[in-house]
PDB file of the backbone (N, CA, C, O) and the ligand in Angstrom, with CONECT records:
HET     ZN  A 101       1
ATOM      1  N   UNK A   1       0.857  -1.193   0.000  1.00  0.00           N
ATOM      2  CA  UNK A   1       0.000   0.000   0.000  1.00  0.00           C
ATOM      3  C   UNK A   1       0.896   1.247   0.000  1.00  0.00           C
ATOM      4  O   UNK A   1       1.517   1.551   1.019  1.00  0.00           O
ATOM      5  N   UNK A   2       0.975   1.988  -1.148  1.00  0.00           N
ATOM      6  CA  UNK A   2       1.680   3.231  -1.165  1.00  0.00           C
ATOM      7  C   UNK A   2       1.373   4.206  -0.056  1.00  0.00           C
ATOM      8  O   UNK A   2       0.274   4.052   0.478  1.00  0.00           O
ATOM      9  N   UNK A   3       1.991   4.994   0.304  1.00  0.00           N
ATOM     10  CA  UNK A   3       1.564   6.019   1.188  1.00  0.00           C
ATOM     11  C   UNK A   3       2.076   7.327   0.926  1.00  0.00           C
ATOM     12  O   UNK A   3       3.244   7.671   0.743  1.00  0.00           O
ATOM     13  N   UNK A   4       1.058   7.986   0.934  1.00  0.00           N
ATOM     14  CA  UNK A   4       1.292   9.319  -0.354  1.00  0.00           C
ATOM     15  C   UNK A   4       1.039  10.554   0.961  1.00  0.00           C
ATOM     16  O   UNK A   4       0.426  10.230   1.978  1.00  0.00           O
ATOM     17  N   UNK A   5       1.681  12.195   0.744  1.00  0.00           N
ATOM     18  CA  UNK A   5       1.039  12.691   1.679  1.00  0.00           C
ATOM     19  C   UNK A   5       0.086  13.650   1.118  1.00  0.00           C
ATOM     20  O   UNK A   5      -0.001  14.074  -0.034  1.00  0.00           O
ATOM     21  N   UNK A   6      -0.830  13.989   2.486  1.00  0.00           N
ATOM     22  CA  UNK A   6      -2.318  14.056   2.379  1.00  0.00           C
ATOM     23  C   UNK A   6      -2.072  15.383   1.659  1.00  0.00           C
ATOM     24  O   UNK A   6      -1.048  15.993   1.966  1.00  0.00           O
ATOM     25  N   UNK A   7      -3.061  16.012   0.545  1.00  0.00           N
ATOM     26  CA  UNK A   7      -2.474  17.510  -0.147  1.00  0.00           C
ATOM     27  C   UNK A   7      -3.039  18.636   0.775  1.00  0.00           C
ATOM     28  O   UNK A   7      -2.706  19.799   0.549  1.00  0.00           O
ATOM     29  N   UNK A   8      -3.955  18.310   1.895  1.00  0.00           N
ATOM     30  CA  UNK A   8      -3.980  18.966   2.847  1.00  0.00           C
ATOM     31  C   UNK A   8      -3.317  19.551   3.914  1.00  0.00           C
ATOM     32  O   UNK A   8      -3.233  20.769   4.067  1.00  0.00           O
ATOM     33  N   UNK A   9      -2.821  18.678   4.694  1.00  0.00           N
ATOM     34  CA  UNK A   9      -1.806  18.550   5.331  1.00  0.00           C
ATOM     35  C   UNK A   9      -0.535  17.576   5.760  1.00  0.00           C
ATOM     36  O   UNK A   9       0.003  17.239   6.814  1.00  0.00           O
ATOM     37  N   UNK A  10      -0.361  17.313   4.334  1.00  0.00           N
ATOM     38  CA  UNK A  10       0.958  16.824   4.174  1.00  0.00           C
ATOM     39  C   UNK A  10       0.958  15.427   4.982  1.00  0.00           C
ATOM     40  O   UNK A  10       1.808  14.628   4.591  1.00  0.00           O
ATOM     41  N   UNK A  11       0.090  14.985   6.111  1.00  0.00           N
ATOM     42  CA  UNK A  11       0.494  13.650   6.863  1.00  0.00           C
ATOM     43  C   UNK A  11       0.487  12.498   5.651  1.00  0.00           C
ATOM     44  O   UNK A  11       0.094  12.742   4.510  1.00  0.00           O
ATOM     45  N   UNK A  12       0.944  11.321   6.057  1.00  0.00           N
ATOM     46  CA  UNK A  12       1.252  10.252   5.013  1.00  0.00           C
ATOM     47  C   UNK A  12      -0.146   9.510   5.033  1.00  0.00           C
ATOM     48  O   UNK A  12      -0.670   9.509   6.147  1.00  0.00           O
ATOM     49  N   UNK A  13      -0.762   8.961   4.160  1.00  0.00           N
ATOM     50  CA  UNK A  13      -2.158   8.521   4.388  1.00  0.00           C
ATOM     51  C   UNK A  13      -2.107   7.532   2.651  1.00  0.00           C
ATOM     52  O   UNK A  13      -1.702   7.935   1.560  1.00  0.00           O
ATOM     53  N   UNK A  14      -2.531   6.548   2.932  1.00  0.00           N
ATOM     54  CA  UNK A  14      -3.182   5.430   2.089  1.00  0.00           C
ATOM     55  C   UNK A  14      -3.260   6.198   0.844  1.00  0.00           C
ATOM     56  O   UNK A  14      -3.399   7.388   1.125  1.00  0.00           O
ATOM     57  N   UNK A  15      -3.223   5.969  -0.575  1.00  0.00           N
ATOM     58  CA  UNK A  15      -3.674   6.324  -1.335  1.00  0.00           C
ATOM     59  C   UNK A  15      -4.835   6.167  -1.492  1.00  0.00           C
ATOM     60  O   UNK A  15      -5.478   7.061  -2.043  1.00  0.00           O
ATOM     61  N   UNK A  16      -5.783   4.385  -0.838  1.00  0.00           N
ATOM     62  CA  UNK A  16      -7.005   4.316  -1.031  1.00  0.00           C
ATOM     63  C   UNK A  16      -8.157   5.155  -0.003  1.00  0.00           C
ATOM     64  O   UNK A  16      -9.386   5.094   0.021  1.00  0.00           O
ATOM     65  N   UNK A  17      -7.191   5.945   0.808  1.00  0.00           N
ATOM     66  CA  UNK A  17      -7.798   6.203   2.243  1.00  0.00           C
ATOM     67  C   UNK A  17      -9.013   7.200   1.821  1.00  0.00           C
ATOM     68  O   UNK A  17      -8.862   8.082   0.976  1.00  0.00           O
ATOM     69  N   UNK A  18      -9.952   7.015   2.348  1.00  0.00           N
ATOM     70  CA  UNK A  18     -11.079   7.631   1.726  1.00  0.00           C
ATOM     71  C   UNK A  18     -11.411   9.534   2.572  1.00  0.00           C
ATOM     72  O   UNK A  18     -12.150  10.408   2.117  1.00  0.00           O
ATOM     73  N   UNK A  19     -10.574   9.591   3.816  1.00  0.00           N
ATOM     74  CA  UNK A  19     -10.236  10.614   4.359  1.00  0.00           C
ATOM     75  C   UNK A  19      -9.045  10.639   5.226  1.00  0.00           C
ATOM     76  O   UNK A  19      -8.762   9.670   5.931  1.00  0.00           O
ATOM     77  N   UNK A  20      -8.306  11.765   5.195  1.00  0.00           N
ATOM     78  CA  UNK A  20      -7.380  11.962   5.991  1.00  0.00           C
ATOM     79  C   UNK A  20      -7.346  11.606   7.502  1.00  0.00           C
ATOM     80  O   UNK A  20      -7.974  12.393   8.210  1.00  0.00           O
ATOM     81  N   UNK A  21      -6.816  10.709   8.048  1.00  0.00           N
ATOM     82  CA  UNK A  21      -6.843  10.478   9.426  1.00  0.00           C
ATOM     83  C   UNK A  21      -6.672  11.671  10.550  1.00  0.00           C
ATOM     84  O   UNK A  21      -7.172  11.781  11.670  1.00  0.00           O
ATOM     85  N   UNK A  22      -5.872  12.427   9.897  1.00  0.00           N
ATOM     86  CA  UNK A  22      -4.641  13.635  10.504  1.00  0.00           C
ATOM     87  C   UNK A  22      -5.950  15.101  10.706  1.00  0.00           C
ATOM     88  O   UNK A  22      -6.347  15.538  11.786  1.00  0.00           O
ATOM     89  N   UNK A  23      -6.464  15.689   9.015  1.00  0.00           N
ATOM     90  CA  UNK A  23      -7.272  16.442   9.099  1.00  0.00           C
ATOM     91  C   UNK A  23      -8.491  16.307   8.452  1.00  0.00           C
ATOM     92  O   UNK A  23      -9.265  17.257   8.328  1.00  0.00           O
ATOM     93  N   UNK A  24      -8.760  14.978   7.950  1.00  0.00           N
ATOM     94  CA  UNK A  24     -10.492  14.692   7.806  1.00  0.00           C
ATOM     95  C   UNK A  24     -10.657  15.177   6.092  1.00  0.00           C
ATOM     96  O   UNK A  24     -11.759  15.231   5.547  1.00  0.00           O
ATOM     97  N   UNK A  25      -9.221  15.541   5.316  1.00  0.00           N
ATOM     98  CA  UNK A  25      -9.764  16.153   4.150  1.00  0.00           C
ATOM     99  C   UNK A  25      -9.947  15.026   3.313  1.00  0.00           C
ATOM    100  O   UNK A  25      -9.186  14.062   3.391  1.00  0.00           O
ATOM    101  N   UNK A  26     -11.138  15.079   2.315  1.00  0.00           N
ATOM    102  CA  UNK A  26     -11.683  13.776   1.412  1.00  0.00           C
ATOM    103  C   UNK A  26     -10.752  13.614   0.865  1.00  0.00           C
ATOM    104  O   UNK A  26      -9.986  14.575   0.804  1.00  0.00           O
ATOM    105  N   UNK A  27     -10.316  12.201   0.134  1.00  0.00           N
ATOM    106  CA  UNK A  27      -9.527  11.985  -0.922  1.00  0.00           C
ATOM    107  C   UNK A  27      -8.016  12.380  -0.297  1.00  0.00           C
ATOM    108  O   UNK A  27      -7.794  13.394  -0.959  1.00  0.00           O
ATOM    109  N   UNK A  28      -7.263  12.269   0.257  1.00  0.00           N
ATOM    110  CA  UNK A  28      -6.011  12.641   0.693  1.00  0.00           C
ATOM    111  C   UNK A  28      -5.114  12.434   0.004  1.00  0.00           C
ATOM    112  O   UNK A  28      -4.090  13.115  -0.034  1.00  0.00           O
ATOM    113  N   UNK A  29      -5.479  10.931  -1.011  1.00  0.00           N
ATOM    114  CA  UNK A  29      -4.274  10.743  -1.408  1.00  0.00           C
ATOM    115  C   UNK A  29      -4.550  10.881  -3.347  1.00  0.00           C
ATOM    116  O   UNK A  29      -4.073  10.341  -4.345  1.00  0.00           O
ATOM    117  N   UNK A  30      -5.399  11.736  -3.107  1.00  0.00           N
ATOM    118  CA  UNK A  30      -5.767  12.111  -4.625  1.00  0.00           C
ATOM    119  C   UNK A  30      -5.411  13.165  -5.036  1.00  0.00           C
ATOM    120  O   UNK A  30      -5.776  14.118  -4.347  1.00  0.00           O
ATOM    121  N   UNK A  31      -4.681  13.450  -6.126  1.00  0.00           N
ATOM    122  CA  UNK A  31      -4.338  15.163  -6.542  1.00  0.00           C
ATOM    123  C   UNK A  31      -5.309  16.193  -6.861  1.00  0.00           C
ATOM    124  O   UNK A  31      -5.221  17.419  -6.928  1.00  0.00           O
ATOM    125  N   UNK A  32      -6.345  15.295  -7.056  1.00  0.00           N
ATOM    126  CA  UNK A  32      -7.603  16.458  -6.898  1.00  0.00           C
ATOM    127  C   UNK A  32      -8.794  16.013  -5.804  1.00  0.00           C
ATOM    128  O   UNK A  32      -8.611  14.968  -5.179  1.00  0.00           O
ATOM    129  N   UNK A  33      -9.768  16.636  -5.613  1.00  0.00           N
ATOM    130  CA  UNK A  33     -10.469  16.742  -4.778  1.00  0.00           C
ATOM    131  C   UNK A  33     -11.991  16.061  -5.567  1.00  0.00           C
ATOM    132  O   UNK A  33     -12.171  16.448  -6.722  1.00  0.00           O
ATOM    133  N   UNK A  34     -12.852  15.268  -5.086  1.00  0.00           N
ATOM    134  CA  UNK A  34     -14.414  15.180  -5.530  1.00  0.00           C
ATOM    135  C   UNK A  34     -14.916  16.174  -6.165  1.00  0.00           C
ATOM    136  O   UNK A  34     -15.206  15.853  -7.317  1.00  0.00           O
ATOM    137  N   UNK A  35     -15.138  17.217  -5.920  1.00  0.00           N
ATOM    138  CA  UNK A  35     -15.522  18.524  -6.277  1.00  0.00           C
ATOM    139  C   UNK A  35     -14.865  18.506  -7.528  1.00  0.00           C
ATOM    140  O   UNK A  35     -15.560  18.456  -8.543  1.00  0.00           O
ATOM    141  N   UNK A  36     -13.692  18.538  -7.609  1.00  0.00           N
ATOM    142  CA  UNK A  36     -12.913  19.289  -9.299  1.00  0.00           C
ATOM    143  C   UNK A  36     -13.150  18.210  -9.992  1.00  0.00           C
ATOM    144  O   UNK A  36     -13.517  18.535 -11.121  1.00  0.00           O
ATOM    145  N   UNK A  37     -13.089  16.347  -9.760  1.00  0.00           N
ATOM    146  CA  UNK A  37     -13.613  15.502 -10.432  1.00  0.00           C
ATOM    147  C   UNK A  37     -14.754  15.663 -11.297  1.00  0.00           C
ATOM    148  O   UNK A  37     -14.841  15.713 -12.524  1.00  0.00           O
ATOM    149  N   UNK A  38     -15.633  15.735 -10.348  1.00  0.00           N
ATOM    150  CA  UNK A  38     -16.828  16.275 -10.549  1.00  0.00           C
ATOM    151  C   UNK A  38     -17.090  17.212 -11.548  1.00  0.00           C
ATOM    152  O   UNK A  38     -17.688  16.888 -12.575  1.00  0.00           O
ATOM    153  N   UNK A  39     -16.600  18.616 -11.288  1.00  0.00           N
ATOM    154  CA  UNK A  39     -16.608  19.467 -11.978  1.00  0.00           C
ATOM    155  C   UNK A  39     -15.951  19.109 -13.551  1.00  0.00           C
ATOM    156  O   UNK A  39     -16.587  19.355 -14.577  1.00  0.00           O
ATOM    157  N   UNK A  40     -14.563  18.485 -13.556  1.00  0.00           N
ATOM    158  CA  UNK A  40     -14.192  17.785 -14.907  1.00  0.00           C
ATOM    159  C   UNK A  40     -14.991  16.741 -15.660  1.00  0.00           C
ATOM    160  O   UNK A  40     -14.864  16.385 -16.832  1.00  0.00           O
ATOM    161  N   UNK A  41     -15.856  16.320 -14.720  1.00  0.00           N
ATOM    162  CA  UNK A  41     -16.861  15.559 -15.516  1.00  0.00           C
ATOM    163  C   UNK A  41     -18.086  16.459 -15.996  1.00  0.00           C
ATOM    164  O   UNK A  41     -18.402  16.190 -17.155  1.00  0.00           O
ATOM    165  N   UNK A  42     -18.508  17.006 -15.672  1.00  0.00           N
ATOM    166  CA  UNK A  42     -19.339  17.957 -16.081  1.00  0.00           C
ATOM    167  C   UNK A  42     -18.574  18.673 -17.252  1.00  0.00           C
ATOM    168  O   UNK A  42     -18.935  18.730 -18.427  1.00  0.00           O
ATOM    169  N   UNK A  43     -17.846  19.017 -16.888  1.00  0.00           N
ATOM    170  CA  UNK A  43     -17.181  19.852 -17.946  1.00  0.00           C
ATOM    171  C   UNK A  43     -17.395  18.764 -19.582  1.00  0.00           C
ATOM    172  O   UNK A  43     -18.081  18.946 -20.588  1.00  0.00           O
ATOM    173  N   UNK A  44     -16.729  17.988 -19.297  1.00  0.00           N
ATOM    174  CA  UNK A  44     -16.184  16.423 -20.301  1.00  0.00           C
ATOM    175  C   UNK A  44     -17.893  16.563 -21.115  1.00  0.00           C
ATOM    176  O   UNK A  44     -18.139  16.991 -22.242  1.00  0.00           O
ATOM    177  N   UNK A  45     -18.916  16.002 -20.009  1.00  0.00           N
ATOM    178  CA  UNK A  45     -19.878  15.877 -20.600  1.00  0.00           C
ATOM    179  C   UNK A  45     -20.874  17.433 -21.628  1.00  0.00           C
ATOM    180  O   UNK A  45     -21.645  17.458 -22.587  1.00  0.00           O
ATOM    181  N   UNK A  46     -20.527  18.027 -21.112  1.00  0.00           N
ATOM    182  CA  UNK A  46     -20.969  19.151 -21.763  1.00  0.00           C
ATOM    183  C   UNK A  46     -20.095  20.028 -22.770  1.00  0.00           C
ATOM    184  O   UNK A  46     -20.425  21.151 -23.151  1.00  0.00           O
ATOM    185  N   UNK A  47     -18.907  19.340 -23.154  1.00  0.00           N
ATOM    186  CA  UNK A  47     -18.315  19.370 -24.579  1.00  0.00           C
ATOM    187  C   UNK A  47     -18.747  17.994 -25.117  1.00  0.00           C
ATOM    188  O   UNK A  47     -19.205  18.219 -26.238  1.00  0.00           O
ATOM    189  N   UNK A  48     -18.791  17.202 -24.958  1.00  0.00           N
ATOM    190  CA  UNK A  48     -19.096  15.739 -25.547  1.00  0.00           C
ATOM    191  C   UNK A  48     -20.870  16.197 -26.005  1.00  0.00           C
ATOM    192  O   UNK A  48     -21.170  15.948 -27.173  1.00  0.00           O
ATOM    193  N   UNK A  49     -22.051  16.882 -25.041  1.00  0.00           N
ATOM    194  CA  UNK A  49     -22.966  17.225 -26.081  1.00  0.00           C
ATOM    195  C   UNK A  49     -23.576  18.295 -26.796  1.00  0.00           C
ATOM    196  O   UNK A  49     -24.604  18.515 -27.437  1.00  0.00           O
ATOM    197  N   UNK A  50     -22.132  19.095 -26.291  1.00  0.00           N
ATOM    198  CA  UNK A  50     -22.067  20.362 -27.458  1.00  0.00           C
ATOM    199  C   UNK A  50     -21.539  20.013 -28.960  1.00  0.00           C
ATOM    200  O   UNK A  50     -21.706  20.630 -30.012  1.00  0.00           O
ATOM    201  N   UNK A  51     -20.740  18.626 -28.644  1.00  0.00           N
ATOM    202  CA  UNK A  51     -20.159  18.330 -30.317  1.00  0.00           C
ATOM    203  C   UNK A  51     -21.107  17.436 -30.671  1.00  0.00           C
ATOM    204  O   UNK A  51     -21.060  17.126 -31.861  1.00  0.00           O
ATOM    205  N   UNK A  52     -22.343  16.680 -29.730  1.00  0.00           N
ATOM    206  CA  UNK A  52     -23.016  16.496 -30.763  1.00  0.00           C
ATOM    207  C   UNK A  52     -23.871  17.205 -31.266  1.00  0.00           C
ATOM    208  O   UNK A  52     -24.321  17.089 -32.406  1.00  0.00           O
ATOM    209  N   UNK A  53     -24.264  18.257 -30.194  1.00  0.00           N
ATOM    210  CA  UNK A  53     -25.375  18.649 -30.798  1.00  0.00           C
ATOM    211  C   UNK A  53     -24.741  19.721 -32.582  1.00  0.00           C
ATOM    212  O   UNK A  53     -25.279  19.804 -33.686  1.00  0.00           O
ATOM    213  N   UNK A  54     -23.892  20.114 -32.225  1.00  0.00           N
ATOM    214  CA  UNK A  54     -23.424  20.782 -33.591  1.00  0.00           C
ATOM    215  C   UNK A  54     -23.110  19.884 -34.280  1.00  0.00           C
ATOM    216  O   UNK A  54     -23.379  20.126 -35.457  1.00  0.00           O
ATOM    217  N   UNK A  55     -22.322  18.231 -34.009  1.00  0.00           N
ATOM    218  CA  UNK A  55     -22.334  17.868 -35.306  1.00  0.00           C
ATOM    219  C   UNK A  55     -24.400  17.362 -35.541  1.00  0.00           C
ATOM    220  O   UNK A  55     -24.913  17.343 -36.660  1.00  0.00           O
ATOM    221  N   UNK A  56     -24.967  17.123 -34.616  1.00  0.00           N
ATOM    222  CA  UNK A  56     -26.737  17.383 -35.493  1.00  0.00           C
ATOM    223  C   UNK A  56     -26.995  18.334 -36.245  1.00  0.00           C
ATOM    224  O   UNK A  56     -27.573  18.234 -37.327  1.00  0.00           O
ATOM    225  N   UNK A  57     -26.595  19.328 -35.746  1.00  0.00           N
ATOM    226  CA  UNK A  57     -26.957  20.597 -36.439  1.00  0.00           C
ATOM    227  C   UNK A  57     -26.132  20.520 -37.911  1.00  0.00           C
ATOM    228  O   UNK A  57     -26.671  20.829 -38.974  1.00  0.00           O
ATOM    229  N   UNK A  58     -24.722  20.052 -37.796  1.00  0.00           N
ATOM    230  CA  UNK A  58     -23.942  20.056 -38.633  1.00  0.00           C
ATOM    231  C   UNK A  58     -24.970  19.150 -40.406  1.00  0.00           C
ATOM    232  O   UNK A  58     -25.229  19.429 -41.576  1.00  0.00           O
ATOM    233  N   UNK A  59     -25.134  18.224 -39.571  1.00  0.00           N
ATOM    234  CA  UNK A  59     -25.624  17.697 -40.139  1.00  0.00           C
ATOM    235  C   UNK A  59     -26.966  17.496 -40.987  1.00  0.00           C
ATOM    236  O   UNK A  59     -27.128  16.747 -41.951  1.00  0.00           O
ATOM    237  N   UNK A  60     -28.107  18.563 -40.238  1.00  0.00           N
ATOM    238  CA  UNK A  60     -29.287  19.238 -40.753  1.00  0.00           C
ATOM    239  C   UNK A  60     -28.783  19.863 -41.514  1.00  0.00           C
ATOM    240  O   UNK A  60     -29.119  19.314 -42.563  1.00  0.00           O
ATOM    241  N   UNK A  61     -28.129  20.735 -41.783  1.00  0.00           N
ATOM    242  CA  UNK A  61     -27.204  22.186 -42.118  1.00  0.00           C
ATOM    243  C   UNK A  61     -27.086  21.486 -43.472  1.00  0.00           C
ATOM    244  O   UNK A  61     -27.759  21.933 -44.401  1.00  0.00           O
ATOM    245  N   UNK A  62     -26.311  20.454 -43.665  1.00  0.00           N
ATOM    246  CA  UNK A  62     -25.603  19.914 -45.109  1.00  0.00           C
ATOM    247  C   UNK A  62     -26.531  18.690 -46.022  1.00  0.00           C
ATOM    248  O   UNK A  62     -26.539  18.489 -47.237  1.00  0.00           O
ATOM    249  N   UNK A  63     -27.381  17.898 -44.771  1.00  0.00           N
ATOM    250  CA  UNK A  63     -27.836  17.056 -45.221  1.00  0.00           C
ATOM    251  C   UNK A  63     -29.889  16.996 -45.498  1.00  0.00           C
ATOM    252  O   UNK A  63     -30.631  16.535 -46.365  1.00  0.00           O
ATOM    253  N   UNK A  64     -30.028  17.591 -44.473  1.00  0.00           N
ATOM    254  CA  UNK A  64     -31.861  17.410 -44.890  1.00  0.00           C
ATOM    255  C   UNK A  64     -31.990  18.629 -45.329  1.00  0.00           C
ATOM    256  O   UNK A  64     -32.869  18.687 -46.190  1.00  0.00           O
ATOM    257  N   UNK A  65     -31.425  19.757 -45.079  1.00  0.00           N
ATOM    258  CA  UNK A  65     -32.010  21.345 -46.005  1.00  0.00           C
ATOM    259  C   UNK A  65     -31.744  21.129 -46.964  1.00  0.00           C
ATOM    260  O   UNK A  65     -32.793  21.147 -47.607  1.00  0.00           O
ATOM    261  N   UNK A  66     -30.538  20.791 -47.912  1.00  0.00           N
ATOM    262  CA  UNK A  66     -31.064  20.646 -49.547  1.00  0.00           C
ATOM    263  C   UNK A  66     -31.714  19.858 -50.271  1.00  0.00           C
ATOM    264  O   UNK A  66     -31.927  20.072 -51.464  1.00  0.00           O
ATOM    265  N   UNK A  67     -32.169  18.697 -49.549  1.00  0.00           N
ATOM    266  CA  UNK A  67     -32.492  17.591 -49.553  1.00  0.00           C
ATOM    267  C   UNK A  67     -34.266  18.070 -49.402  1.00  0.00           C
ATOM    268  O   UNK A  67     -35.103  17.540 -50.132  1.00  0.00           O
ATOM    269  N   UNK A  68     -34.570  18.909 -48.571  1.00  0.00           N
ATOM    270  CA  UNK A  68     -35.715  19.289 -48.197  1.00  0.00           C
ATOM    271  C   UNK A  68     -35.943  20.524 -49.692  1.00  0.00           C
ATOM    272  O   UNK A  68     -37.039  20.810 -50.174  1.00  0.00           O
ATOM    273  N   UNK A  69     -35.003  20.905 -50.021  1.00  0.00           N
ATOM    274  CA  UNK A  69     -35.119  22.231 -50.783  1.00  0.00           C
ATOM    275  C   UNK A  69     -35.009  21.698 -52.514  1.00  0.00           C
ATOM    276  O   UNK A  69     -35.067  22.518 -53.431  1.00  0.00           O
ATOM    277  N   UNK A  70     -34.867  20.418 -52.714  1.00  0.00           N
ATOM    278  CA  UNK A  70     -34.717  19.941 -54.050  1.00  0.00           C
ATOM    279  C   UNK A  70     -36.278  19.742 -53.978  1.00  0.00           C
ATOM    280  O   UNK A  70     -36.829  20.175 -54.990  1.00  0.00           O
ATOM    281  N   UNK A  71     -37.235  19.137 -52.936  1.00  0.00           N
ATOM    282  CA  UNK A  71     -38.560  19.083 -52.760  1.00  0.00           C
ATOM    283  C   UNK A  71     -39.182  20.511 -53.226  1.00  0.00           C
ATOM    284  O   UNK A  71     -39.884  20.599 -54.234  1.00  0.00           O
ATOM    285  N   UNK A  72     -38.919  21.424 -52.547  1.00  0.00           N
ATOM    286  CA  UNK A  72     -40.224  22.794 -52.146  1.00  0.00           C
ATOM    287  C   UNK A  72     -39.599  23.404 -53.555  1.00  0.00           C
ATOM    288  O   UNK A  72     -40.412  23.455 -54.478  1.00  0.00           O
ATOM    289  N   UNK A  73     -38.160  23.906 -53.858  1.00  0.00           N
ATOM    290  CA  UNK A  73     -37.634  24.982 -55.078  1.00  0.00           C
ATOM    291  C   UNK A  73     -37.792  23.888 -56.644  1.00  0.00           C
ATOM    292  O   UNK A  73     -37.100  23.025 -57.182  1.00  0.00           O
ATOM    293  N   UNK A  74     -38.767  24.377 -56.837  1.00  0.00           N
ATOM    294  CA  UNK A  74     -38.865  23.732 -58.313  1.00  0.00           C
ATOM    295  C   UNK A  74     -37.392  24.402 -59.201  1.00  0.00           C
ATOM    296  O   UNK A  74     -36.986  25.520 -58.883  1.00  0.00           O
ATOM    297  N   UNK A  75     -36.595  23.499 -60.445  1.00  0.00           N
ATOM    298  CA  UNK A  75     -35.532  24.111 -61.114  1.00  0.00           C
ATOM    299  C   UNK A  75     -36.103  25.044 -61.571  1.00  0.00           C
ATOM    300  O   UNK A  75     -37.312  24.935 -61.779  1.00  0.00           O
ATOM    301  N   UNK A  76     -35.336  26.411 -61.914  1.00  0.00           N
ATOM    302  CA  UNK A  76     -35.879  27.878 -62.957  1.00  0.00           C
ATOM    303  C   UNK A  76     -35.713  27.124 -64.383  1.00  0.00           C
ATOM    304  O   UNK A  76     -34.613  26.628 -64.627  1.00  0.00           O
ATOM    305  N   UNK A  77     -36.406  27.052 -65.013  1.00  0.00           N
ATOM    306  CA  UNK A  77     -36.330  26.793 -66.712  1.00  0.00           C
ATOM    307  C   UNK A  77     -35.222  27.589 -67.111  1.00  0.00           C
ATOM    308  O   UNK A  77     -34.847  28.656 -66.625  1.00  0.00           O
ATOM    309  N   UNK A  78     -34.659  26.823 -68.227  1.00  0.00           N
ATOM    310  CA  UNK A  78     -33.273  27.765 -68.649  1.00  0.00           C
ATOM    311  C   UNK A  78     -34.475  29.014 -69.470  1.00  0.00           C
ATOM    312  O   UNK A  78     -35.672  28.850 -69.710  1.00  0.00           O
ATOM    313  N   UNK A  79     -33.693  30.095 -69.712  1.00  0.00           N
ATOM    314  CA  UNK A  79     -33.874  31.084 -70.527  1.00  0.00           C
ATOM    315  C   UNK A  79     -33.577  30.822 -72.263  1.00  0.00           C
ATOM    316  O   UNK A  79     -32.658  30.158 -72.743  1.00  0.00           O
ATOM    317  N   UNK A  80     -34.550  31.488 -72.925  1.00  0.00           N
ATOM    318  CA  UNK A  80     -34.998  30.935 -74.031  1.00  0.00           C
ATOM    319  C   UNK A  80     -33.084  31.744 -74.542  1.00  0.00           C
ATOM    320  O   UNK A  80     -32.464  32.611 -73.927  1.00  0.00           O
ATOM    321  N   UNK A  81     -32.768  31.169 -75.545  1.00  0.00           N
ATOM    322  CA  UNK A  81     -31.785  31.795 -76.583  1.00  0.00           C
ATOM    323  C   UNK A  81     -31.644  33.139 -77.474  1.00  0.00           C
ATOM    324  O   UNK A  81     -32.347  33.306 -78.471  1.00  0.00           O
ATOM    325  N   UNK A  82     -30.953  33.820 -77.164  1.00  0.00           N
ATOM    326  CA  UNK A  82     -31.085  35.324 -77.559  1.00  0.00           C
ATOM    327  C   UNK A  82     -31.464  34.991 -79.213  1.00  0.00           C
ATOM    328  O   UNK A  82     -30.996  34.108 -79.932  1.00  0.00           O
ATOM    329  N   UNK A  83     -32.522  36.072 -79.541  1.00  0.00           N
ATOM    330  CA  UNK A  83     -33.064  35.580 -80.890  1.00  0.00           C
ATOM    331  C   UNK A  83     -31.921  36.584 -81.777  1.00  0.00           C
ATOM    332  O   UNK A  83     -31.457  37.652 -81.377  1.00  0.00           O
ATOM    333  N   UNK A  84     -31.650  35.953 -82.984  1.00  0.00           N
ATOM    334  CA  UNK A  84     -30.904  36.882 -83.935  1.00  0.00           C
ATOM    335  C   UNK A  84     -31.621  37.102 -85.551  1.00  0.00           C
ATOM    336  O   UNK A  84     -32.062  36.287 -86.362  1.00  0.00           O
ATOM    337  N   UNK A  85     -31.516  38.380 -85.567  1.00  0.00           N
ATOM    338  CA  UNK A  85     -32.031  38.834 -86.505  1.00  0.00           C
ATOM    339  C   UNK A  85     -32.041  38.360 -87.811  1.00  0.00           C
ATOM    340  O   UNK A  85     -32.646  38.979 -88.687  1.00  0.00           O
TER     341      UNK A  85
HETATM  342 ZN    ZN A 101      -4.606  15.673   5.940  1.00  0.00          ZN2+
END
């Protein structure tokens, strides 16, 4: 069992130790805290469904609007040929 010290107050404590014996701080032998975990997961997840939702959007954008617009925009008829005298 490694023994790492606590980033609180420095006493030596379990890496698995779930609080500091010394000053009670969570995670002692973790370089971050629950909270910033936490917070990096949140973070993680809310770029993970910001890229999807833009690649959806991405994907409305390129794929069903012209697709929708070959439906509703009938082609313009070409223009008749300049007449010559
Ligand atoms: Zn401590």
């Amino acid at each position: 069992m490694p023994l790492v010290p606590c980033r609180a107050c420095g006493h030596q404590v379990d890496t698995t130790a779930l609080a500091c014996p010394q000053c009670g701080a969570t995670d002692p032998g973790k370089k971050i805290s629950r909270q910033q975990r936490n917070a990096i997961f949140f973070a993680v997840q809310l770029v993970f469904w910001l890229a999807l939702l833009g690649l959806g959007g991405w994907y409305v954008w390129n794929t069903a609007i012209p697709l929708a617009r070959q439906y509703i925009v009938k082609p313009q008829p070409e223009p008749p040929p300049a007449q010559r005298p």
